[in-house]
C-alpha positions as CSV (number, residue, x, y, z in Angstrom):
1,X,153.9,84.3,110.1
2,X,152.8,86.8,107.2
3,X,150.8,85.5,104.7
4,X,151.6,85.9,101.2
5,X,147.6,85.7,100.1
6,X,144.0,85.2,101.3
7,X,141.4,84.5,98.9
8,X,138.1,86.8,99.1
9,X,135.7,88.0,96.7
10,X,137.0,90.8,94.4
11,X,136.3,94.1,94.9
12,X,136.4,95.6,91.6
13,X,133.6,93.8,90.2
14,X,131.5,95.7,92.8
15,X,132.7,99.8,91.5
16,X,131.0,102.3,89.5
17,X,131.9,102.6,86.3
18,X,133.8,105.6,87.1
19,X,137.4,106.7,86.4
20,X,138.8,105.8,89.4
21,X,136.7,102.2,89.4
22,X,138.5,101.4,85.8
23,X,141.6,102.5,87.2
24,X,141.2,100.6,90.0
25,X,140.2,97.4,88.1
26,X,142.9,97.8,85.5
27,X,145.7,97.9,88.5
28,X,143.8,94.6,90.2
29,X,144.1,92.9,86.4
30,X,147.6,94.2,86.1
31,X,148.6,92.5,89.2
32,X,146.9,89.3,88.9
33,X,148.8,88.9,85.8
34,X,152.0,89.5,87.4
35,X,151.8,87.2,90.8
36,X,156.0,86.9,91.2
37,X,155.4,90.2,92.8
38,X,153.1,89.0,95.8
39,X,156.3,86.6,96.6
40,X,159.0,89.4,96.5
41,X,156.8,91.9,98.3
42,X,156.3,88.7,101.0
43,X,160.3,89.1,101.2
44,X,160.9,92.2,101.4
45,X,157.9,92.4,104.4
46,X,159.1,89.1,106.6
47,X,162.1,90.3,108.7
48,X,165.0,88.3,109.0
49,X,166.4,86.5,112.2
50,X,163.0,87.6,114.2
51,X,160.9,84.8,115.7
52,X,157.5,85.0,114.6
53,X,155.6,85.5,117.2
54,X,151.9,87.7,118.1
55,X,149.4,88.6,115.1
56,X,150.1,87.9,111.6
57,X,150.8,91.1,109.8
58,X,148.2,92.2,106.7
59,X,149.2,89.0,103.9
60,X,151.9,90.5,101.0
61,X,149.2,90.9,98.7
62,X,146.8,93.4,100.3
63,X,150.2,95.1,101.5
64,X,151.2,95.7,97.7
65,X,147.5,96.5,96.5
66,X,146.8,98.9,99.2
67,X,150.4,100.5,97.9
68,X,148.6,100.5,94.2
69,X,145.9,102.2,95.6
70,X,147.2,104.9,97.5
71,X,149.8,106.0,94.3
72,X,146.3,107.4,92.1
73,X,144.9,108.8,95.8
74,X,146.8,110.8,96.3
């Protein structure tokens, strides 16, 4: 079953002082502000009427800040 969290130390406190690295930090504050989205981007990810079986998928909140992430890389 997917996860909707797993606790590990923060990246962000870790970056240059850069552009990116404030960017980065202020998208990570953003979101631990707004946690309701972790639970409807762990929704939107679990499929319906499959059995859960094999490996867990990546947990709903790396999911939605990899998403973050990759919307300044590009």
């Amino acid at each position: 079953m997917r996860q909707e969290r797993t606790v590990q130390a923060s990246l962000f406190d870790l970056f240059a002082d850069h552009e990116i690295g404030r960017e980065l930090k202020a998208m990570s504050q953003w979101l631990d502000e707004h946690r309701e989205l972790i639970g409807l981007a762990a929704e939107d990810l679990r499929r319906r009427g499959v059995k859960e079986t094999g490996r867990e998928g990546l947990p709903a909140e790396s999911v939605l800040r990899c998403l973050f992430s990759s919307s300044i890389a590009s």
